[in-house]
N, C-alpha and C positions, 0 to 999 in steps of 0.2 A: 679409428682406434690406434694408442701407437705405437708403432714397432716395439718387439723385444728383442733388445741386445744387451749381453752382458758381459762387464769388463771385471776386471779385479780392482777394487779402489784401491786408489792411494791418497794420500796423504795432503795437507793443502799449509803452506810453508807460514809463519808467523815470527819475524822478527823482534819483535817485542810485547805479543801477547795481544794484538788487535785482531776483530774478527775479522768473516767477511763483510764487506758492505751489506745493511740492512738490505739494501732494495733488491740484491742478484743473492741473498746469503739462502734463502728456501728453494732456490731451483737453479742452485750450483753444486755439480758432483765434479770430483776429479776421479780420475783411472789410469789404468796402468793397460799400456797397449802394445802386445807384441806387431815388431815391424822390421822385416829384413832383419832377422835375428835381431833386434835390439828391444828389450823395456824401455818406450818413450813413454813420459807424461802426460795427460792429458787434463783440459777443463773444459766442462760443457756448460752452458749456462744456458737454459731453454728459455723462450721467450714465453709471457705473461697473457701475451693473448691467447685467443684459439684459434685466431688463423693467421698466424705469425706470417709478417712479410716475408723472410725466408732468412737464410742464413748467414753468418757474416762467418769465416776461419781465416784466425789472425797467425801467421808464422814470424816469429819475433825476429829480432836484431842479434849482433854475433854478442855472446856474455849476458843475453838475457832470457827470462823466463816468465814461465805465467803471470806471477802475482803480480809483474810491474804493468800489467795492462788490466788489472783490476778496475779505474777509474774510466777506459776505455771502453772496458765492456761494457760498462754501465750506458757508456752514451751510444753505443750500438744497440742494447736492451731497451733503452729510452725509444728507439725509433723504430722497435716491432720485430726484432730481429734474435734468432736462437744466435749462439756466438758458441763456436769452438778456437783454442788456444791448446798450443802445446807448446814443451820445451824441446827444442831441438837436441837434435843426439849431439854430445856431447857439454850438456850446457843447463842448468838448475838442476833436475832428479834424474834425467832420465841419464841413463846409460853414458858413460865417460869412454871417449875417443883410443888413452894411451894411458897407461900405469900410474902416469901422474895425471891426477885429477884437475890441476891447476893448465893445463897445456888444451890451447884453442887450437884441434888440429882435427881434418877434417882430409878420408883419400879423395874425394869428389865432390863438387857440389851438386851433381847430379842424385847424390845419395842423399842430402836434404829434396830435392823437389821428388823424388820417390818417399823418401817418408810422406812430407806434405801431402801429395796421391793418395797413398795406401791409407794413412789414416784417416782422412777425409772420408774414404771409400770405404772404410771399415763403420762408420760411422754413418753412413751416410741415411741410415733407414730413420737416424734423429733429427738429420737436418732438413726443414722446408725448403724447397727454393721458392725463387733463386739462389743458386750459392756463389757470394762473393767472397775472393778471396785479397785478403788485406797484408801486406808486408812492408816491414819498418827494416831500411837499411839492408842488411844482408839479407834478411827477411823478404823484402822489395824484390832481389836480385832475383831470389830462389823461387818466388813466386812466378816471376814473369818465366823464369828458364822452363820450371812444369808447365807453365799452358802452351810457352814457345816448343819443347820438346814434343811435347805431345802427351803426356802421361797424365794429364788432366787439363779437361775444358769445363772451368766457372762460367756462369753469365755473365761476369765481369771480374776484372782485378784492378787493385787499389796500391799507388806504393805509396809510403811515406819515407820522404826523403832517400828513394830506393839507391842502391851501392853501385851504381853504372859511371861511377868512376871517382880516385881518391886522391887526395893531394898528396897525402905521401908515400903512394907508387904511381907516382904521374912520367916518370924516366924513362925512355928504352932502357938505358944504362941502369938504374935502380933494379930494372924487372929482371935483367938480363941477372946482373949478378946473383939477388934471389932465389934465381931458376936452378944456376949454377952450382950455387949452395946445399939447395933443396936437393937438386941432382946427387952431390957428393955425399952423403950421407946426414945432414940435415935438416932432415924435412918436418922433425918431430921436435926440434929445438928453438926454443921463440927467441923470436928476433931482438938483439941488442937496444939498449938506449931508450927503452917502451917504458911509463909510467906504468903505477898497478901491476909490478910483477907479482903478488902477492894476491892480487883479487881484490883486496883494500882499495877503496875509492880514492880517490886525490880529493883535496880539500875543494870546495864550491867556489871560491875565489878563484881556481886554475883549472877549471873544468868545463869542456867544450860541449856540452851536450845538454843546457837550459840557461837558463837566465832565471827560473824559478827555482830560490832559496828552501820553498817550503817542501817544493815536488822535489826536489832534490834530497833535501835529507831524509823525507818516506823512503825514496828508492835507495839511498846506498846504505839503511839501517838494513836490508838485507843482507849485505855485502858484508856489513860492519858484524852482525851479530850471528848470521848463519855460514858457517865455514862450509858445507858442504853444496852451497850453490856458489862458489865462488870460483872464477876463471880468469886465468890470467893474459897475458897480450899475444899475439899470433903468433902461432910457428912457422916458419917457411915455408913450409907446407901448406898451412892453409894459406897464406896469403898468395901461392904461385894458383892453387883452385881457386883461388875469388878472381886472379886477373886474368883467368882461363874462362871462367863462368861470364865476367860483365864483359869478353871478348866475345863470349856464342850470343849474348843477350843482345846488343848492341849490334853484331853483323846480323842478326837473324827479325831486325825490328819489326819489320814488313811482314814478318808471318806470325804475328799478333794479330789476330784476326776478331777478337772479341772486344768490346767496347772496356777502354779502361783511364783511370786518370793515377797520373802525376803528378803530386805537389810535394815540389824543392820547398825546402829551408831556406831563406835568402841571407843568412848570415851563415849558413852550414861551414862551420872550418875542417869538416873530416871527407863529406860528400859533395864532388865541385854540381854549383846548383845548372851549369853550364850543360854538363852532362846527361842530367833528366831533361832539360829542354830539348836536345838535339834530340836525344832517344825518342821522348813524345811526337818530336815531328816526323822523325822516320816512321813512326807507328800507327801514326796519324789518331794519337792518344788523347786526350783531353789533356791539360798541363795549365798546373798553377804555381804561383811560388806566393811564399808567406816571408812578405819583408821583414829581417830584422830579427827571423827564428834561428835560433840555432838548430844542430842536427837534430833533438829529438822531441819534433814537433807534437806528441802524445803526454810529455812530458814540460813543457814550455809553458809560459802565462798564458792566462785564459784567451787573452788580447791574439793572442797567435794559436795555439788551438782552437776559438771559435772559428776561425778564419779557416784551417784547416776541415772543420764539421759544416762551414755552411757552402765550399768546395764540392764536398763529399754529398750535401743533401740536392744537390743542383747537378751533379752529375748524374744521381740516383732518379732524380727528374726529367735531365733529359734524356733520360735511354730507359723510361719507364722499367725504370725497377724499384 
């Protein structure tokens, strides 16, 4: 029989009045989940069988939220699996960081992988295992820092295109001044010269994050049409916590001790695909790369997403899960 737990719903975002996907839309709820003092969002999507392979919980990338893994979920659902997804604190519904709603700032990122924890954990009486946990970019980062930290151990964890290192804070000189900034009062002010100070997406022609025209304009009609999930480029602040974060991640490889894979972007112009290599090998992680994808491989033509899911179903194969 299955557990009862009961959350307060919330709400499930619609840019221009589309539902959810027929095939997850009868056994998708969203909620509203207290976490370390904060109201995070949540979606649950239970799987269709009755003895569901076990669970997949997706923690997104920085600026993003549930509904852009709508099409993801699906191909997680597709292969027997309940799927949990939430918006991270500060970032679609849930709970905002600083006064300005527009500002990506964040005191720790230890404080995303204890959300990630707590709500998983709060949760946990819905999800079958095994539970894998799945993360996209900063998502990636955060996922690996909780099972590396210790605040939660998955069967396995997945990144895509994970944040363990970025071309434009690739300097000591860059981090240093940064830090410096950050230090001097700072830390709440996003950094100069950044596209999308507005949350407004930059046109498809100059956007580093697909090559797919169609998945592109689904995902920034959010951006375009819903102002209250929109976030604007980093603050000092968080960016001195992400090169503090993929610094614990990256010295700490070796004590990854669960079975996990890696697949780079091989065109990634924001995450050096260099990076996730070396990490995998330190980790002794399974590692693939997707030639020719940009950073958001979820996101990407199907040519590089399949590639990505037949990765994913071959790792799930060899560490029988």
């Amino acid at each position: 029989m299955r557990a009862q737990v009961k959350f307060e719903k919330a709400e499930f975002v619609s840019p221009d009045g589309r539902d959810l996907p027929q095939a997850i839309a009868k056994r998708t709820r969203f909620y509203w989940v207290e976490q370390n003092g904060l109201r995070l969002r949540t979606m649950l999507v239970t799987s269709e069988r009755s003895d569901p392979r076990g669970s997949v919980i997706i923690y997104p990338g920085r600026t993003e939220f549930i509904e852009k893994y709508l099409e993801t979920v699906e191909d997680f659902t597709d292969r027997g699996f309940t799927v949990l997804v939430m918006d991270p604190r500060g970032q679609g519904l849930s709970d905002r960081m600083t006064d300005d709603p527009l500002k990506s700032y964040v005191d720790d990122f230890q404080d995303y992988a204890d959300d990630l924890a707590g709500v998983t954990s709060q949760f946990s009486p819905l999800l079958p295992k095994p539970h894998i946990v799945v993360g996209h970019s900063m998502g990636g980062c955060v996922a690996l820092q909780a099972v590396i930290s210790g605040v939660m151990r998955p069967s396995a964890v997945v990144g895509s295109a994970p944040m363990l290192g970025l071309y434009d804070v690739s300097t000591p000189i860059m981090i240093g001044a940064v830090r410096l900034l950050s230090a001097l009062g700072m830390a709440k002010k996003e950094l100069p010269f950044q596209r999308g100070r507005s949350g407004i997406p930059v046109p498809f022609e100059s956007n580093k994050l697909t090559s797919d025209p169609a998945r592109y304009k689904s995902w920034s009609a959010y951006f375009n049409n819903v102002e209250r999930i929109r976030l604007g480029p980093p603050t000092y602040g968080w960016i001195v916590q992400a090169v503090r974060s993929m610094n614990f991640v990256n010295k700490n490889a070796d004590k990854l001790k669960i079975p996990a894979l890696i697949v780079a972007a091989g065109a990634d112009p924001i995450v050096e695909p260099r990076s996730n290599e070396e990490f995998a090998q330190k980790a002794g992680a399974t590692f693939a790369v997707v030639p020719g994808a940009l950073h958001e491989l979820f996101l990407e033509r199907d040519q590089y997403r399949d590639q990505f899911f037949s990765a994913f179903d071959k790792f799930l194969s060899d560490n029988a899960l």
